[in-house]
C-alpha positions in Angstrom: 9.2 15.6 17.2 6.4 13.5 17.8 7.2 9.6 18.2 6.4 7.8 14.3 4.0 5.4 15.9 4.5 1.4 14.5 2.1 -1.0 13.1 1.9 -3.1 16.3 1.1 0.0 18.3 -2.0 0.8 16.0 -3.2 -2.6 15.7 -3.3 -2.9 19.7 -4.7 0.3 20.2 -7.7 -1.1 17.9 -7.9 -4.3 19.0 -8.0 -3.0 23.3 -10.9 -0.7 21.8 -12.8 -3.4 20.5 -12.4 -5.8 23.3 -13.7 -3.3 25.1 -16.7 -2.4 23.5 -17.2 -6.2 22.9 -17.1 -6.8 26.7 -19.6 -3.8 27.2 -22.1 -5.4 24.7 -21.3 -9.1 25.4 -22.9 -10.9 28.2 -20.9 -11.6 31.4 -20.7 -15.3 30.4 -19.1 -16.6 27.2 -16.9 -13.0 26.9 -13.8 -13.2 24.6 -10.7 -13.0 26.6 -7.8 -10.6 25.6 -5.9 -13.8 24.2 -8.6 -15.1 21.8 -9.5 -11.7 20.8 -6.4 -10.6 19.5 -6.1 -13.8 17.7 -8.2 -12.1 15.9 -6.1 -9.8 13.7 -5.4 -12.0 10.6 -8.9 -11.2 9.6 -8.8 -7.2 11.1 -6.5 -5.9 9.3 -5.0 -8.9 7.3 -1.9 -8.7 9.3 -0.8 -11.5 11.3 -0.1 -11.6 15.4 0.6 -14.9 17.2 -1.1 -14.5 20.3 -1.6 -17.5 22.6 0.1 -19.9 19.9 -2.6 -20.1 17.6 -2.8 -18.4 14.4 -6.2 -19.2 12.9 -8.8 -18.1 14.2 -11.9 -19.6 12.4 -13.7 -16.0 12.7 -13.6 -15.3 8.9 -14.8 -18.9 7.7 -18.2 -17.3 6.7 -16.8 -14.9 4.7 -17.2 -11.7 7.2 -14.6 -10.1 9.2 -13.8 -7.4 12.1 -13.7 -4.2 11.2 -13.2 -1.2 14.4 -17.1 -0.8 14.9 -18.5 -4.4 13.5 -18.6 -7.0 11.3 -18.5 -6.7 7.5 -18.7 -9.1 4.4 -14.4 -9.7 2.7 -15.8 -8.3 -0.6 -17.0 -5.0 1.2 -15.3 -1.8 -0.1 -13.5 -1.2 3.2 -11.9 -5.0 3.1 -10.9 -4.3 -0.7 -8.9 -0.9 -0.2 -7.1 -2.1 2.8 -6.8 -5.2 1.4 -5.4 -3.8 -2.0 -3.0 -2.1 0.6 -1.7 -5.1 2.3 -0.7 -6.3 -1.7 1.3 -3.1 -2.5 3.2 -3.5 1.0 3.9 -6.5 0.5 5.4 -5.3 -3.1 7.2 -3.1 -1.3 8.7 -5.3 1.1 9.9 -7.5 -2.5 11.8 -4.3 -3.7 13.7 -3.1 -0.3 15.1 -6.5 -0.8 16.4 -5.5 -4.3 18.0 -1.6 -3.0 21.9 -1.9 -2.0 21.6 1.7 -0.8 20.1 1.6 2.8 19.0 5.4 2.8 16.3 4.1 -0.1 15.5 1.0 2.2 14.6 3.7 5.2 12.4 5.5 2.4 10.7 1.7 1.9 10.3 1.7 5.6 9.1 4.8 6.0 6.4 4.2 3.3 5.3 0.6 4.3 4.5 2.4 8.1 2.7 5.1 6.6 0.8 2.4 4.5 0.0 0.9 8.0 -1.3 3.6 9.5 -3.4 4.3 6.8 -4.9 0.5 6.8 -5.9 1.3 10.4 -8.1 4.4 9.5 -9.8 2.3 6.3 -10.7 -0.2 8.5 -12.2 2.1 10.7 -15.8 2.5 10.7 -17.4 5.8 9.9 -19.3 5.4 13.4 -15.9 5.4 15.5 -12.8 7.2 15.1 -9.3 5.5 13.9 -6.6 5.5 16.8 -4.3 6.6 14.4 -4.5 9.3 11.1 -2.0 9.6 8.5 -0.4 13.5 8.8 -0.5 15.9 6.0 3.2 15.8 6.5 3.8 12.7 5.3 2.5 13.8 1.7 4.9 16.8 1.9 7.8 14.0 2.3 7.0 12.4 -0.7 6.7 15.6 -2.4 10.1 16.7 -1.5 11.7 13.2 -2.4 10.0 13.4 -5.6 11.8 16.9 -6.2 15.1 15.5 -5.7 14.1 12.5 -7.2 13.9 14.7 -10.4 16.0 16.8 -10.5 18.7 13.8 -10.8 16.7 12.0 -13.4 14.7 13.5 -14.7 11.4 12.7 -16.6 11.8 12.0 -20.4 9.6 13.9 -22.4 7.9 10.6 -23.6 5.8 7.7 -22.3 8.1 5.1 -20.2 8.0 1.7 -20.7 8.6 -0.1 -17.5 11.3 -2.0 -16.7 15.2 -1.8 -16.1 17.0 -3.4 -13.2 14.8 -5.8 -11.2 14.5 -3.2 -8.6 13.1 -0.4 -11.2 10.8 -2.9 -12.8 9.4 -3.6 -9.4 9.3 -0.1 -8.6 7.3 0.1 -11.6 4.8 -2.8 -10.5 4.7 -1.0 -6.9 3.5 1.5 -8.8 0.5 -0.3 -10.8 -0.8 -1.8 -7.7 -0.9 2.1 -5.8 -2.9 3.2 -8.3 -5.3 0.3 -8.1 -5.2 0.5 -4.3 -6.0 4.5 -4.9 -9.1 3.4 -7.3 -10.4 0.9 -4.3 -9.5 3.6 -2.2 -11.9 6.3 -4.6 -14.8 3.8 -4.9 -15.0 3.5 -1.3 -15.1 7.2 -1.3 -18.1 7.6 -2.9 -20.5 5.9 -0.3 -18.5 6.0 2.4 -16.2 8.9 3.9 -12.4 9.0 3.4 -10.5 11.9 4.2 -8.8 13.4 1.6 -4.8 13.3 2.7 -5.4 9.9 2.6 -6.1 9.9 -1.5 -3.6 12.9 -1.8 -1.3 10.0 0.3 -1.9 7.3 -2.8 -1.7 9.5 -5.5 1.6 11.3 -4.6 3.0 7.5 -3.7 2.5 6.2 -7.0 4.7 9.6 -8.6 7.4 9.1 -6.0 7.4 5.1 -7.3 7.4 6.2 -11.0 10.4 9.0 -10.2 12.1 6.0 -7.5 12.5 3.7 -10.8 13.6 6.5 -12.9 16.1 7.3 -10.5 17.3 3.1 -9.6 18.3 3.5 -13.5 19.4 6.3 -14.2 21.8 4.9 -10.9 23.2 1.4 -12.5 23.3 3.5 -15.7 20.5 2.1 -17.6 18.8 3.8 -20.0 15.3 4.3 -20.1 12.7 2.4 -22.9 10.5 5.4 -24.0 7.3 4.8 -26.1 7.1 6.8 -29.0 3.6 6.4 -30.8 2.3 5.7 -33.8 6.0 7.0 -35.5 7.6 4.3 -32.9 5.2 1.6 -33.9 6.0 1.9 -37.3 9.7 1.6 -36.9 8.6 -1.5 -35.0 6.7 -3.3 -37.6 9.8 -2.0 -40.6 12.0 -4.2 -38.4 9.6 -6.9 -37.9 9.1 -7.2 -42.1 13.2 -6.8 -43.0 13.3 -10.1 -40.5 10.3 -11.9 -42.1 11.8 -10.8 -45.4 15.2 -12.5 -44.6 13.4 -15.6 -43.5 
């Protein structure tokens, strides 16, 4: 089985590529040394690596930063899908700290590392090819987790209103912010290209989120808040006037 490469691994492998083609392009004087280049990496991929004891870097103060291939403006579409991203990781990093079960906390793991390695091929220009791809596989995972997921607790029949222990609401936000990140991910799509596991990736993760909370519930025996329409709302306001009415 072929070694799940880590974040640091992919970062480096695009960080020596640029340095390299930097030195090729670069005149011999003034050339960034490996140190200062990979200081670099707040503003490549918005993840941080202390290199040389410094952690700014002053490269993004004009509002452009490194992508593999060249420079780019923060608000271009690349920045904001990766960016987008780095937000539901870090959302996902909130909620491991909320699962007392450490299987689920390997499925967090699992996830934020595929997340990873999908950052390093959106930051990727179309001109040069990302040192690391997500694999099909990894969309089969989620697929099969989502299965079990289900077939445990299963999904009610009507619209789910989120919430439920602290880690199923977060689950729940997780899953708001995937399917923004997948959005991002679409726009970029459209001028630029994106391989399609990567939007299969996004759009499975946010069903495994929604069938994760679901399951964290149905767990600590909590029972789900479903939305039932118009005959719902109704019920709602009755209750709202009898307490008005006492009043």
């Amino acid at each position: 089985m072929a070694k799940h490469p880590t974040p640091s691994e992919g970062f480096a492998q695009i960080f020596a590529n640029q340095l390299d083609e930097r030195h090729r392009n670069s005149p011999p004087r003034g050339r960034t040394t490996l140190a200062q280049f990979c200081s670099v990496s707040r503003d490549a991929l918005e993840v941080t690596i202390i290199v040389a004891g410094r952690l700014y870097t002053r490269r993004g103060d004009d509002g452009e930063t490194d992508l593999m291939g060249g420079r780019v403006a923060k608000n271009h579409p690349r920045v904001v899908a990766y960016g987008t991203l780095d937000e539901l990781n870090a959302v996902l990093g909130l909620l491991r700290t909320h699962l007392a079960d450490r299987r689920w906390e390997r499925w967090l793991d699992a996830i934020q590392r595929d997340l990873f390695v999908v950052g390093t091929e959106l930051a990727t220009a179309p001109s040069h090819a990302p040192p690391l791809r997500l694999s099909a596989k990894r969309v089969a995972a989620l697929e099969r987790q989502i299965d079990r997921f289900q077939r445990e607790a299963p999904t009610p029949p009507l619209f789910v209103l989120p919430g439920g222990t602290p880690a199923a609401a977060l689950a729940h936000f997780a899953r708001t912010v995937c399917r923004r990140a997948e959005r991002k991910v679409v726009a970029l799509a459209q001028s630029e290209p994106v391989r399609p596991v990567v939007l299969k990736y996004l759009n499975r993760l946010s069903d495994w989120l929604f069938a994760f909370a679901l399951l964290l519930n149905h767990r600590s025996g909590v029972a789900e808040r479903l939305w039932h329409g118009r005959k719902g709302m109704a019920r709602h306001k009755g209750k709202r006037s009898k307490i008005s009415g006492r009043r």
